[in-house]
C-alpha positions in Angstrom: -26.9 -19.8 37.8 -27.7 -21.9 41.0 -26.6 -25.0 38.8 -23.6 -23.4 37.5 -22.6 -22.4 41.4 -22.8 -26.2 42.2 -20.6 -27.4 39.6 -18.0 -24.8 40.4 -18.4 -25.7 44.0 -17.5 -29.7 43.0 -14.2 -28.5 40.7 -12.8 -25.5 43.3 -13.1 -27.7 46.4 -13.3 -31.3 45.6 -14.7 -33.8 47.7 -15.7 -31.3 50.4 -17.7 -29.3 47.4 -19.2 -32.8 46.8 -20.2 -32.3 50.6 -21.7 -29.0 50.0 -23.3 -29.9 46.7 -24.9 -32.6 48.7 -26.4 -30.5 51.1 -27.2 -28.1 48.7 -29.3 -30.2 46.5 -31.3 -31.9 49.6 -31.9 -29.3 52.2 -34.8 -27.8 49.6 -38.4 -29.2 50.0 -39.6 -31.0 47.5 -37.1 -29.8 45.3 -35.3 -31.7 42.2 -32.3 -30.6 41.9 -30.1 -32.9 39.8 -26.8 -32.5 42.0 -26.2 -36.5 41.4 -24.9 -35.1 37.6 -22.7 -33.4 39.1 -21.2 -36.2 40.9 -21.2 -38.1 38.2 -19.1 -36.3 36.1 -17.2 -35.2 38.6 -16.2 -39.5 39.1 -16.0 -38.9 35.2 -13.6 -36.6 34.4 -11.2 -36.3 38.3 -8.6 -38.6 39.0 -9.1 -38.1 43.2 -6.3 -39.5 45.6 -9.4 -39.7 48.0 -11.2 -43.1 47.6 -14.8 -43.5 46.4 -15.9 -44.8 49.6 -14.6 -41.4 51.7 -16.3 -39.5 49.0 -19.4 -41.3 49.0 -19.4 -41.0 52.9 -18.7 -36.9 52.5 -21.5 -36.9 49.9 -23.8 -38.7 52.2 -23.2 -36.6 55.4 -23.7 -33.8 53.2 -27.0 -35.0 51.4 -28.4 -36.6 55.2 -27.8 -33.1 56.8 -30.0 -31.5 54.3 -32.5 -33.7 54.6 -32.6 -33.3 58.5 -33.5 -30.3 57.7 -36.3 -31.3 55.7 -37.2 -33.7 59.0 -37.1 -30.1 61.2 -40.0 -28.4 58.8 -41.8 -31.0 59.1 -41.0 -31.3 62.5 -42.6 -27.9 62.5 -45.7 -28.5 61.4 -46.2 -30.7 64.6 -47.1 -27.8 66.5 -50.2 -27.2 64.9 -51.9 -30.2 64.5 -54.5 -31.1 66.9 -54.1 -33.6 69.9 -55.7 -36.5 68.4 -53.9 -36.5 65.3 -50.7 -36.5 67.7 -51.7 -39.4 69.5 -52.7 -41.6 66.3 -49.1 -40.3 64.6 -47.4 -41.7 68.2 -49.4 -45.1 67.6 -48.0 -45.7 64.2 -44.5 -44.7 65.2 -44.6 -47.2 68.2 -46.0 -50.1 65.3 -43.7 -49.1 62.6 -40.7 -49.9 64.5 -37.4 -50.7 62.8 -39.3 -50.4 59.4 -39.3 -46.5 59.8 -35.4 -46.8 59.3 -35.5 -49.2 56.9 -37.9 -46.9 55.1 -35.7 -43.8 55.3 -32.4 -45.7 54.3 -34.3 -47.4 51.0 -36.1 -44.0 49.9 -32.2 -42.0 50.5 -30.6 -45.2 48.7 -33.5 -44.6 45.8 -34.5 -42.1 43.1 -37.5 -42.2 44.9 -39.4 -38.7 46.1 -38.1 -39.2 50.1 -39.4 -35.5 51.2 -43.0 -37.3 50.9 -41.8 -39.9 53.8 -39.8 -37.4 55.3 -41.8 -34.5 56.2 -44.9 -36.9 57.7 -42.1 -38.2 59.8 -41.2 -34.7 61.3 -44.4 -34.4 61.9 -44.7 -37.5 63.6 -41.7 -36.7 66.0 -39.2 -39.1 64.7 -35.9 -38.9 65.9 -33.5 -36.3 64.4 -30.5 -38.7 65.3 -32.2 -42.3 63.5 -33.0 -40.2 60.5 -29.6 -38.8 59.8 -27.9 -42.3 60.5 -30.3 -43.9 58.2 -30.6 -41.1 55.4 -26.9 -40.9 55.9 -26.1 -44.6 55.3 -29.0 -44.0 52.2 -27.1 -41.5 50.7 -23.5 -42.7 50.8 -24.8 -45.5 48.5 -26.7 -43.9 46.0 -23.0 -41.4 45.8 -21.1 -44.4 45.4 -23.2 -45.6 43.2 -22.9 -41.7 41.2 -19.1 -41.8 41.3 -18.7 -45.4 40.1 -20.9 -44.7 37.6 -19.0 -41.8 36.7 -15.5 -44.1 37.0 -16.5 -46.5 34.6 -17.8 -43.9 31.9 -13.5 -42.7 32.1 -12.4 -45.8 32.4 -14.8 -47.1 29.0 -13.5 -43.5 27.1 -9.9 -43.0 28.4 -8.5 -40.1 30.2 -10.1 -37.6 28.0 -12.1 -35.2 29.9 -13.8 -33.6 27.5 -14.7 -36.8 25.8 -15.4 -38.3 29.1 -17.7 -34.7 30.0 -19.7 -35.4 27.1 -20.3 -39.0 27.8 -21.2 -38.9 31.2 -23.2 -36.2 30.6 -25.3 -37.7 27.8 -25.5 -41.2 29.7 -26.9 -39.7 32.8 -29.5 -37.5 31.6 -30.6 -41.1 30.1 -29.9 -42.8 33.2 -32.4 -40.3 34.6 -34.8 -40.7 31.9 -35.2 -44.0 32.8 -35.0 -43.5 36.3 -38.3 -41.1 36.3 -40.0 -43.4 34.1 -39.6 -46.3 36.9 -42.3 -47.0 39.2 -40.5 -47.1 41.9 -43.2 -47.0 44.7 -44.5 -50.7 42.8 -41.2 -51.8 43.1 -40.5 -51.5 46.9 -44.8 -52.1 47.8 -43.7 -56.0 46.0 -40.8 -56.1 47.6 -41.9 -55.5 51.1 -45.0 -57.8 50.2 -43.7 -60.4 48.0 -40.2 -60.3 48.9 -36.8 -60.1 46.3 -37.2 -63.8 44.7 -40.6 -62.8 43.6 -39.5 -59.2 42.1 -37.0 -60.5 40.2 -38.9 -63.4 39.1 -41.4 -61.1 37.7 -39.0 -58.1 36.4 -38.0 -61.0 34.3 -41.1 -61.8 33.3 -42.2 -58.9 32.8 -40.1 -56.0 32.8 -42.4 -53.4 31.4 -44.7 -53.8 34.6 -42.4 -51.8 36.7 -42.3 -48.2 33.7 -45.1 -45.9 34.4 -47.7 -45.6 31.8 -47.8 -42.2 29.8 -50.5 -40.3 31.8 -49.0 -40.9 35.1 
């Protein structure tokens, strides 16, 4: 039923439903709801005089809001923890740096699981206003990315949308597939180490190095 509400939220209201959608399927701890396949076949199947690149933005307000409210429980849990653990969580804050909103904007950007960065950092006392500009920025791409996807499933099957439903649904439960089956947390740990020339060297060496073995 919760699903079904967010899909009729997207087709009553548009690209402000793809705000609330957004919000909807980030504000949830550790939750998995799949509101990017809603996106998708929204950019599928709706010929918007709104560009991408407002939507996108609209969808990544929405989705960074939610998630600043992931950032507030764990912001929570603050309270509770003892002095020392404060002070050491201050110390890595202070050498993190700029890398903490590099951090947030790559995991938003990613299919990776962000509420595991996310809540820590609440904890830790990092700002509300960083997070949102970073998770926001995050999240606007990986919508883009979601409607464009979407756009070039229509533009591949023609203006049908029930043709173009069907397709865009069927290619993104595989595009998910694959996307679970990623190890992304390999992926960014030899980026950050190695840097991109080396990743991409290897992924084409090597591209089965990076998909998670079966009893992960």
């Amino acid at each position: 039923m919760f699903l079904e509400d967010m899909e009729r939220l997207i087709y009553i209201y548009g690209p402000i439903g793809i705000f609330l959608v957004s919000f909807l399927g980030n504000v949830i701890p550790y939750s998995t709801v799949p509101y990017l396949i809603f996106i998708v076949h929204y950019g599928a199947t709706v010929t918007e005089t709104l560009g991408m690149i407002e939507i996108a933005i609209l969808g990544g307000i929405g989705a960074a809001l939610g998630k600043v409210i992931v950032l507030l429980i764990g912001s929570a849990t603050r309270k509770i923890l003892p002095e020392t653990d404060k002070k050491s969580m201050k110390l890595f804050m202070k050498l993190a740096g700029k890398s903490v909103f590099i951090a947030v904007l790559v995991f938003a950007a990613t299919p990776l699981p962000d509420d595991v960065l996310y809540i820590p950092l609440g904890a830790m006392g990092y700002s509300p206003f960083k997070f949102f500009v970073a998770a926001a920025i995050g999240k606007a791409i990986i919508t883009y990315m979601a409607l464009l996807f979407g756009e070039t499933i229509r533009y591949l099957v023609g203006e049908s949308s029930t043709i173009a439903s069907i397709v865009a649904i069927v290619a993104t439960l595989i595009l998910m597939f694959l996307i679970v089956k990623v190890d992304w947390e390999m992926i960014i740990e030899e980026i950050v180490s190695k840097g991109w020339r080396s990743f991409i060297l290897n992924l084409l060496k090597n591209p089965l190095k990076y998909v998670k073995k079966s009893s992960e």
